[in-house]
C-alpha positions as CSV (number, residue, x, y, z in Angstrom):
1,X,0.0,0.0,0.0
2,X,1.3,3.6,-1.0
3,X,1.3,6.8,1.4
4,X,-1.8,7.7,-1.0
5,X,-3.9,4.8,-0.5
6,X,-3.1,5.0,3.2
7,X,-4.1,8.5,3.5
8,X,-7.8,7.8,1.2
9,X,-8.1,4.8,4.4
10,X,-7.2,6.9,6.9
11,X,-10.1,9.6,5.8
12,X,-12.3,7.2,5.3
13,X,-12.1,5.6,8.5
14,X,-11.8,8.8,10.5
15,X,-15.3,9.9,8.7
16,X,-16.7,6.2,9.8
17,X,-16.2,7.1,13.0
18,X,-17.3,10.8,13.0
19,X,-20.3,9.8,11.5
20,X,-20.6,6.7,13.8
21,X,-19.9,8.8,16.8
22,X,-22.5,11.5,16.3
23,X,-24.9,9.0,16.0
24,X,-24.3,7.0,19.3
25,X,-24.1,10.8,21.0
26,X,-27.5,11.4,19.7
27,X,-29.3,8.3,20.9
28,X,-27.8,9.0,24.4
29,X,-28.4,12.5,24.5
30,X,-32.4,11.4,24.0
31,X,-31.9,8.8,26.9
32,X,-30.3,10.9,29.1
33,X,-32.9,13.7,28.6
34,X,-35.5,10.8,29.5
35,X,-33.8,10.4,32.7
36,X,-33.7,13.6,35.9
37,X,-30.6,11.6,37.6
38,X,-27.4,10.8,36.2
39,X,-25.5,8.1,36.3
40,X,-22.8,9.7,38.2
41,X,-24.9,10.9,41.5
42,X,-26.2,7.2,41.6
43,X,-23.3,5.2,41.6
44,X,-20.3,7.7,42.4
45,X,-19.1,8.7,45.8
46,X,-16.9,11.6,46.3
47,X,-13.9,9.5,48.0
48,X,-14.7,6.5,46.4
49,X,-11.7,5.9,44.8
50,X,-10.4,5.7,41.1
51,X,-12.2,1.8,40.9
52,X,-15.9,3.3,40.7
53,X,-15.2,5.1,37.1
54,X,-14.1,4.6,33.4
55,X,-11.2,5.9,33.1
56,X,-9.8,4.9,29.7
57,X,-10.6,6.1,25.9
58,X,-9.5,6.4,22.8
59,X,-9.4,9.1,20.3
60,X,-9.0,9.6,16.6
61,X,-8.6,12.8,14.9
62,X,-7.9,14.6,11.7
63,X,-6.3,18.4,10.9
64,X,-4.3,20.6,9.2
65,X,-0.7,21.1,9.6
66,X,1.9,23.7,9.1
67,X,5.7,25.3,9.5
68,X,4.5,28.3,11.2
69,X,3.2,28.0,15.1
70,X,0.7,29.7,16.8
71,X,3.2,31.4,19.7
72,X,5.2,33.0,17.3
73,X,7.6,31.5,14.9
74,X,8.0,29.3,11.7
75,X,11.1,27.3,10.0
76,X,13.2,30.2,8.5
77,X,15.0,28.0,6.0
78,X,11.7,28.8,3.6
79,X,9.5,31.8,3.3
80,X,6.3,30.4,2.3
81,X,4.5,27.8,4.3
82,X,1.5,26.1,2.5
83,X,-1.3,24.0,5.1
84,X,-0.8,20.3,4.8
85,X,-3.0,17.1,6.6
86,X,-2.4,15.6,9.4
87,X,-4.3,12.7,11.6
88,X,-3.7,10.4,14.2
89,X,-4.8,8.4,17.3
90,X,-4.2,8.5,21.7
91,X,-4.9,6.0,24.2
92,X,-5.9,7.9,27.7
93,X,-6.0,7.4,31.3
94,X,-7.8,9.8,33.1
95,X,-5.8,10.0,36.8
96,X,-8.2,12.5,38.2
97,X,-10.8,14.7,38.0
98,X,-8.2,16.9,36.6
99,X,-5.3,15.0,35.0
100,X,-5.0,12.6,32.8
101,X,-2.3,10.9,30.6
102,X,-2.2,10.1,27.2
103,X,-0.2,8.1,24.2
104,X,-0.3,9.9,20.9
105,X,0.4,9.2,17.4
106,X,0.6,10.9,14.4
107,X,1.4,10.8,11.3
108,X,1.2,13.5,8.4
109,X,2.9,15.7,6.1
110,X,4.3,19.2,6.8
111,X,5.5,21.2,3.6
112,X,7.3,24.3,3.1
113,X,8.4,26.5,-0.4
114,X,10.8,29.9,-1.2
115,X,8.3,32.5,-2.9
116,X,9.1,34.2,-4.9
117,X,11.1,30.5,-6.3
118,X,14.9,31.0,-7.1
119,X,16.1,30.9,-10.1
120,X,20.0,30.3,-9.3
121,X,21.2,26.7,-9.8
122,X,21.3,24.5,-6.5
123,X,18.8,27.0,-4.7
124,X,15.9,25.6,-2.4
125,X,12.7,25.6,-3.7
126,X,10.4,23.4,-1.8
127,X,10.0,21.0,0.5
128,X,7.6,17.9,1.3
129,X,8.4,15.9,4.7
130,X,6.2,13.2,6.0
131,X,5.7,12.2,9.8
132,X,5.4,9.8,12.0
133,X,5.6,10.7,15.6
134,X,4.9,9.0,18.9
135,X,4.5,10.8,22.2
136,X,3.3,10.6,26.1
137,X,1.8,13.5,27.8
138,X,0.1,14.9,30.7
139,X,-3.3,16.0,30.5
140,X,-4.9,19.0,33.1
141,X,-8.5,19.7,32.8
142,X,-7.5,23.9,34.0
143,X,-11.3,25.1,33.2
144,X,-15.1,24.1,32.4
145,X,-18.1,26.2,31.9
146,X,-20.3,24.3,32.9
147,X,-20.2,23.2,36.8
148,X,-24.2,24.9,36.7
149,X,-25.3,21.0,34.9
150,X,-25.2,18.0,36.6
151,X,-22.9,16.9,34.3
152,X,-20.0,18.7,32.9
153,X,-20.3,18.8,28.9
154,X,-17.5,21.7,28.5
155,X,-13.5,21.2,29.2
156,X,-10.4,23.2,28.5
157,X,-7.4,22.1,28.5
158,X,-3.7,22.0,28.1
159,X,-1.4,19.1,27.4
160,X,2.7,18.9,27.4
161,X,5.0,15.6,27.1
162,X,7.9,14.3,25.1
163,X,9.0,11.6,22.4
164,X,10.0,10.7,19.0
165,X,9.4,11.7,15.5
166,X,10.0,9.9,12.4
167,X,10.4,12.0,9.2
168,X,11.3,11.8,5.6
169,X,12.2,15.2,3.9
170,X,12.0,15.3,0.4
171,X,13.8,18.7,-1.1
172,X,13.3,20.2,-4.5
173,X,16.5,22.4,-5.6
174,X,16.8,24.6,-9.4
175,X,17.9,22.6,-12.3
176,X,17.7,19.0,-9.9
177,X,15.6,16.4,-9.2
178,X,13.8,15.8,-5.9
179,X,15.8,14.3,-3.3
180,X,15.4,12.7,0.1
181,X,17.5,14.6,2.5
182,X,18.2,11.6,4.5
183,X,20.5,9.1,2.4
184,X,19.5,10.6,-1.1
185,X,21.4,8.5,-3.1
186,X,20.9,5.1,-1.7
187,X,17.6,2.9,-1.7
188,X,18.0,2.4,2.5
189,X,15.6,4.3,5.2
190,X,15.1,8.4,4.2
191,X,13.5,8.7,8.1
192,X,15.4,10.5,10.1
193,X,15.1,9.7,14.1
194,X,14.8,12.9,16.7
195,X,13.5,13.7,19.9
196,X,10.5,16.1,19.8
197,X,8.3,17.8,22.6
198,X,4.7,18.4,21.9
199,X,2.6,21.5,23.5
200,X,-1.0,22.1,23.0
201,X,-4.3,23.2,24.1
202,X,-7.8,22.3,23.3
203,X,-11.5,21.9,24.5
204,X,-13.7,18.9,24.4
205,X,-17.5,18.7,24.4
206,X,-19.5,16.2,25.7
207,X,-21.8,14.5,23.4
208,X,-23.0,11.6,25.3
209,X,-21.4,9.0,28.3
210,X,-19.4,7.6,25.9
211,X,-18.7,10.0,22.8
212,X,-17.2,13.7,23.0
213,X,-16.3,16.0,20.5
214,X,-12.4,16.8,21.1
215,X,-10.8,20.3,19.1
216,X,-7.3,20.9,19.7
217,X,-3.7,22.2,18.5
218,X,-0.1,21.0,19.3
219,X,3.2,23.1,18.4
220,X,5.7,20.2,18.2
221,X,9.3,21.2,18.6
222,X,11.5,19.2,16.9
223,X,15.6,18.8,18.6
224,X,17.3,19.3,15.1
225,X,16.9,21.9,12.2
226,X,16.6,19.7,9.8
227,X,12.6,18.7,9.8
228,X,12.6,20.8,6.3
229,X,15.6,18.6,4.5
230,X,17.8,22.2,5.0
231,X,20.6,22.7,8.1
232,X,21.5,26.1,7.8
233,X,19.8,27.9,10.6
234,X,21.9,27.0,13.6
235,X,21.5,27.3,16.5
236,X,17.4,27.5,15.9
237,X,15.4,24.3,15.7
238,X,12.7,23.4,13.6
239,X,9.1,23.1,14.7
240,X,5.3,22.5,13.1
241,X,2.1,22.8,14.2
242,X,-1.1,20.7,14.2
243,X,-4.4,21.7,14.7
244,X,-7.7,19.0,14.3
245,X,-11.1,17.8,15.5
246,X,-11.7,14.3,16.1
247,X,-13.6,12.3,18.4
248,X,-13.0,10.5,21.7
249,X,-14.9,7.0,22.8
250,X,-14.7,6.3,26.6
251,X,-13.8,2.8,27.5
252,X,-15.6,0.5,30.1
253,X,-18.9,-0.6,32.0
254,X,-21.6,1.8,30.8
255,X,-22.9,1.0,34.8
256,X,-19.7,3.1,36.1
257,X,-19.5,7.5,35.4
258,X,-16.9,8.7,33.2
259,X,-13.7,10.2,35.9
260,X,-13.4,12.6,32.6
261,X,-17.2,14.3,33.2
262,X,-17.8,13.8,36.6
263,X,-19.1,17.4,38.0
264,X,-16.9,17.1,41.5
265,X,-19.7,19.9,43.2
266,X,-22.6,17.8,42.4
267,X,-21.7,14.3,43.8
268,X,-20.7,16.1,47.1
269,X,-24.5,18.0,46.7
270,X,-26.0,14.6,46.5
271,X,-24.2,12.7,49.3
272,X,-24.6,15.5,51.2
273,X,-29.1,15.5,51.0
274,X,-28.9,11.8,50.1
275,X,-32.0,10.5,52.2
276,X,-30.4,7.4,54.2
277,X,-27.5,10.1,55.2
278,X,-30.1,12.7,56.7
279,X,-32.3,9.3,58.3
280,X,-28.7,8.8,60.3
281,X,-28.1,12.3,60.8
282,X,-31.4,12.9,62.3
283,X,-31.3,9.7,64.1
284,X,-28.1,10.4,65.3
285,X,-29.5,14.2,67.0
286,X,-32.1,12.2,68.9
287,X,-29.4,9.9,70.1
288,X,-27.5,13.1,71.2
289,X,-30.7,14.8,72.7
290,X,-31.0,11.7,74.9
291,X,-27.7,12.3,76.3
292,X,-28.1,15.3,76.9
293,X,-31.2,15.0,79.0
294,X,-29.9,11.9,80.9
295,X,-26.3,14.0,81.8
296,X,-29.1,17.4,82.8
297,X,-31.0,14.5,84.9
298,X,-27.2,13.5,86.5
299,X,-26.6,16.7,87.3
300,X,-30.3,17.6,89.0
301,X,-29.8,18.7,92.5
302,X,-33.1,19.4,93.9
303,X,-32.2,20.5,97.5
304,X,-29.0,22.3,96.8
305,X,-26.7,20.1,98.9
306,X,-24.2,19.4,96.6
307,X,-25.2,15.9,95.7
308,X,-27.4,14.9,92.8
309,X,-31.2,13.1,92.7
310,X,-30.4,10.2,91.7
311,X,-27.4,9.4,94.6
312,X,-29.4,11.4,97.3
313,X,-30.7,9.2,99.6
314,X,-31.9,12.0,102.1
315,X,-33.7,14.5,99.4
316,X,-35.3,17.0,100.9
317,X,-32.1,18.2,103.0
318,X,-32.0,21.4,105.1
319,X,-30.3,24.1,102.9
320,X,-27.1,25.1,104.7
321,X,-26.9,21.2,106.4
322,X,-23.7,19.5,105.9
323,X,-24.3,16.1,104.0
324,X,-22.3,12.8,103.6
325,X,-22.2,11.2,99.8
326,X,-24.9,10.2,100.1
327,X,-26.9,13.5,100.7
328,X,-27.5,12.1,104.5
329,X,-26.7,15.1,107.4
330,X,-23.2,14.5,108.8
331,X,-24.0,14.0,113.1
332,X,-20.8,15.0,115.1
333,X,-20.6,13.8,118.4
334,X,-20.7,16.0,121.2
335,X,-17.1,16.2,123.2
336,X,-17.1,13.8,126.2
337,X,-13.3,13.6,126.7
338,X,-12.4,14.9,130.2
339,X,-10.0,17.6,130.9
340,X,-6.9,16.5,131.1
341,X,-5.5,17.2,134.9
342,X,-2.5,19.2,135.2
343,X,0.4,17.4,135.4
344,X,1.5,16.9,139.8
345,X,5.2,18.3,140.1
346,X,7.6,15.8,141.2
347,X,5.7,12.9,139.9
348,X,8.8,10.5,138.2
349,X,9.8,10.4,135.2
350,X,10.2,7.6,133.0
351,X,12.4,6.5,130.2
352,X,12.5,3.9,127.4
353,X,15.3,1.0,127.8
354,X,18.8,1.7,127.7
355,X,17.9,5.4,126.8
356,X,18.9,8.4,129.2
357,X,16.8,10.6,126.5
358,X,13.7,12.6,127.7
359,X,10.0,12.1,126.6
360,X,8.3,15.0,125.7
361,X,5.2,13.3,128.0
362,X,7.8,14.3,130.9
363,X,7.7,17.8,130.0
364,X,4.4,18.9,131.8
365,X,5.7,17.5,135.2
366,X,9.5,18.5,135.1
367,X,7.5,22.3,133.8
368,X,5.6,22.0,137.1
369,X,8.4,20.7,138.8
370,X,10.7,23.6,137.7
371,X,8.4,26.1,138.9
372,X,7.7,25.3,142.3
373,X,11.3,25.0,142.5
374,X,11.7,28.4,141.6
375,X,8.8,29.9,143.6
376,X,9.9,27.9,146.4
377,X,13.1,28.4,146.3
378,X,13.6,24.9,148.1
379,X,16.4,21.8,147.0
380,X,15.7,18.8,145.6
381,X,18.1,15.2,144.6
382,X,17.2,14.0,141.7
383,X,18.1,10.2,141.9
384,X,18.1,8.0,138.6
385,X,17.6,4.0,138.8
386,X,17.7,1.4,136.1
387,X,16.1,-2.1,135.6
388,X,17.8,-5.1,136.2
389,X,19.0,-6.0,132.4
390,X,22.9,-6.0,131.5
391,X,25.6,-5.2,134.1
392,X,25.2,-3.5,137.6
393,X,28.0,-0.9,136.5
394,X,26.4,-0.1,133.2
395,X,23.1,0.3,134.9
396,X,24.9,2.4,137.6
397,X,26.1,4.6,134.8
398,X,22.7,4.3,132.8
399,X,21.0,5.5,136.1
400,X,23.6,8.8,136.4
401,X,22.5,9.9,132.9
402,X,19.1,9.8,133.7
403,X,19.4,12.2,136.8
404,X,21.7,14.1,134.8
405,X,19.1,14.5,131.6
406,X,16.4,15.9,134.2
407,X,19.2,18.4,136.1
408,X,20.1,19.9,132.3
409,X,16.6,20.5,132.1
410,X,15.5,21.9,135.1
411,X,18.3,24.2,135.0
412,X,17.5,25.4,131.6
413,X,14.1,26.3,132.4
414,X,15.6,28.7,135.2
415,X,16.3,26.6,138.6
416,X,19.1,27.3,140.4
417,X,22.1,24.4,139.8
418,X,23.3,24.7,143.2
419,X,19.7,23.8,144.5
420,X,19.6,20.7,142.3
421,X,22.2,17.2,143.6
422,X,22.0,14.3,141.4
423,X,23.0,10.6,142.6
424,X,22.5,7.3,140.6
425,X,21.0,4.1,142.1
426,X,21.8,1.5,139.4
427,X,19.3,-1.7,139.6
428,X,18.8,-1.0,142.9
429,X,15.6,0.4,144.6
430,X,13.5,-1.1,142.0
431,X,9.9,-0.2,143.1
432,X,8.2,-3.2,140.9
433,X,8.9,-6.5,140.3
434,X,12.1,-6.9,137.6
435,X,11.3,-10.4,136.4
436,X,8.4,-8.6,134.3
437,X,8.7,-6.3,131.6
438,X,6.1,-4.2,133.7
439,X,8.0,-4.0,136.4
440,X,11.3,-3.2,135.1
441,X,9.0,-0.3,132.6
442,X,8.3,1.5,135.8
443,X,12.0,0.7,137.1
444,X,13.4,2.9,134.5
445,X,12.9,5.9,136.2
446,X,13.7,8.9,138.0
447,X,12.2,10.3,141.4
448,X,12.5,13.8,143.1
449,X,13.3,14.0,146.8
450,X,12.9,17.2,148.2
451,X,15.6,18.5,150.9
C-alpha cells in the first residue's frame, strides 16, 4: 500500500467514526434527557476511589498542519509555508478529575516552499516531509463552563509531554531532481530519528457518556533543524504545528460515570441530601438529645446540697446542712473527753530501755516541777535507777544519765544548779517486780526527793 492509498483509508475511516460517533451521542443524548438523575450521582461517591469510574478512551482525529506555530515562529530555511494534513490516534487514562495521561500518534505531512522561487542553480525551492511521531503527555483539565449542569459537557485544556518523530524530507533544488535529505542516493531508510516535545491546548464537548467532541492544537518542537531537509539555521530548531477535531470513545462498563465528566460539586450536593444520610443524621441528633437530657438528669440537685437526685438518699435536706455522699446530714458527736489534769510536780519520770533521753510526756511535770522549785526556792536530789537487764556498773552509769538528763533540764528552764544534787542508784531500789517487763518499765525511772 502507498502513502496515497493509506491516507484515502485513513479519511475514510476517521469519517466512519465521525459519522458513527454522532450517532451514538444522539441516541444517548435522547436517553439521558429521558432520565432527571445521572448516572454519576447514583453510583459515584466523592472518595470512592479511582475503581468506581471509566477511566480509559481512545481518540481519533484529523487536521491541518503547518511550518509556522501559533506562539510565534515558523522554520526560516523557507519563506512560504502552505497548510498540509495531518491525523492520528491516543490512548488515555484519566488519573483524576483533573489529570490525565495520554499516548499519541501521528502521522502526516508538513511542507514548506521559497516565494518568490529562485532561479539560481542549487537553490531551495520546496519541501515535502512526511511524519510519524509517537508521544506521552500529561493531561490538566484547567477550566469548564459548565459546573451549573449536573454533568459537565464543556473542558479546557492543556497538554505537554515528550517523544520521538520519524520524518522523511524530500527537497526540490533549481535545475535537480527531488531528493530525500536523509540518504538521497541510496535505496535504505530516508526517516530521520529525533527527539520532539509536543505543547498544546484544546477543549472537548461532551456529546454523550461515551462519545465527545475533542478540538485541539499542538506546536511540536523538533531537537534538530533539519525537519525541512535544509541545516542552515543553527542554533534554531525546527518546529510544526497541528491543529484537528476528532472524536474521543470512553472505555468501560456503561454502569460506572466517566472520571473525565464527573461534576466534582454535584456528587458532594447529592451525598450531602442523600436521604439514608439525613435518616442517620437525624437519628443520630435524637441519640444526642437523649444524652443530653440523661447528663441534665445527673446533674439535678433538687435540694441544693451538693449531691445529685439520683445518689441522694436523704432528698429534701435542710439548705445550709452538711451532708455525707450520700446527701445524708453529717451527726458530730458532742465532746465527752475529760479535761486532762495538770500534770502533779515531782511525779517520776520515765524512760525507754537503755535510753537516758527525755519524753516529751515528761515535760508537763518536770514544767511543774521547775516552777515550784523556783517559787519555792527549796532543793531537791534528783536520783536516777535502772532495771535489772545487762551489768550493775552499766546500769549504775545508765541511772547517772538519767538524773543528769532531768538536772540539764530543770536548769535550763531557770532553777538554780546549786539547789539541784544528782545521785545514781543502778538496779537498785526497784519499786516493781524486775522479772516482768512491767515492772522493770516502771523501774526505768527517775524520782525527786525534796531536801
Amino acid at each position: 500500500m502507498n502513502y496515497s492509498t493509506l491516507k484515502k483509508t485513513v479519511a475514510l475511516s476517521f469519517a466512519s467514526l465521525m459519522v458513527a460517533g454522532l450517532a451514538n451521542a444522539q441516541t444517548d443524548s435522547t436517553k439521558t434527557t429521558a432520565t432527571t438523575t445521572s448516572s454519576e450521582t447514583q453510583t459515584a461517591k466523592v472518595f470512592g476511589g479511582l475503581g468506581q469510574y471509566r477511566k480509559f478512551s481512545i481518540g481519533v482525529n484529523g487536521g491541518v498542519t503547518s511550518a509556522v506555530i501559533a506562539t510565534g515562529g515558523r522554520n526560516n530555511d523557507f519563506t512560504s509555508h502552505p497548510i498540509s494534513y495531518g491525523f492520528g490516534l491516543y490512548l488515555k487514562e484519566q488519573l483524576a478529575h483533573s489529570f490525565a495521561l495520554q499516548l499519541d500518534v501521528t502521522g502526516g505531512k508538513v511542507k514548506g516552499k521559497n516565494d518568490p522561487a529562485p532561479t539560481a542553480t542549487g537553490d531551495y525551492v520546496s519541501y515535502d516531509t512526511r511524519f510519524w511521531q509517537a508521544s506521552m503527555s500529561a493531561v490538566v483539565n484547567v477550566a469548564t463552563i459548565d459546573f451549573i449542569r449536573r454533568k459537565n459537557a464543556v473542558n479546557f485544556y492543556l497538554k505537554g509531554g515528550a517523544g520521538m518523530a520519524f520524518y522523511d524530507p524530500k527537497v526540490t533544488r533549481v535545475g535537480a531532481d527531488e531528493f530525500h535529505f536523509h540518504n538521497p542516493t541510496t535505496d535504505g531508510s530516508h526517516y530521520v530519528k529525533e527527539f520532539v516535545v509536543p505543547v498544546g491546548a484544546g477543549v472537548k464537548f461532551r456529546l454523550s457518556d461515551a462519545v465527545a467532541l475533542d478540538l485541539g492544537y499542538t506546536q511540536t518542537y523538533v531537537d534538530a533543524d533539519n525537519f525541512d531537509g535544509r541545516n542552515q539555521a543553527y542554533p534554531t530548531k525546527d518546529h510544526y504545528s497541528y491543529a484537528y477535531a476528532g472524536l474521543a470513545f470512553t472505555l468501560g462498563s456503561k454502569s460506572k460515570p466517566v472520571l473525565e465528566w464527573v461534576n466534582p460539586v454535584a456528587m458532594m450536593y447529592d451525598e450531602l441530601y442523600d436521604a439514608a444520610l439525613r435518616q442517620e443524621v437525624e437519628a443520630l441528633k435524637g441519640r444526642v438529645a437523649n444524652v443530653e437530657t440523661a447528663v441534665n438528669d445527673l446533674k439535678k440537685d433538687s435540694d441544693g446540697d451538693g449531691v445529685a437526685d439520683q445518689f441522694d438518699k436523704c432528698p429534701g435536706t435542710a439548705a445550709g446542712s452538711v451532708v455525707d455522699g450520700s446527701g445524708c446530714v453529717i451527726v458530730f458527736p458532742k465532746d465527752t473527753v475529760a479535761a486532762t489534769p495538770a500534770a502533779a510536780a515531782y511525779s517520776n519520770i520515765q524512760f525507754e530501755f537503755d535510753s537516758s533521753v527525755l519524753r516529751t510526756s515528761s515535760y508537763p511535770v518536770l514544767d511543774a516541777t521547775s516552777a515550784d522549785l523556783r517559787s519555792s526556792g527549796t532543793a531537791v536530789e534528783v536520783d536516777g535507777f535502772a532495771s535489772s537487764e545487762g551489768t550493775a556498773a552499766h546500769n549504775l552509769s545508765l541511772s547517772k544519765d538519767r538524773a543528769n538528763s532531768v538536772k540539764t533540764y530543770l536548769v535550763n528552764s531557770g532553777v538554780d544548779a546549786k539547789k539541784v544534787k544528782v545521785k545514781g542508784y543502778g538496779e537498785t531500789n526497784p519499786i516493781a517486780d524486775n522479772s516482768t517487763e512491767e515492772g522493770r518499765v516502771l523501774n526505768r525511772r527517775v524520782q525527786f526527793k525534796k531536801k
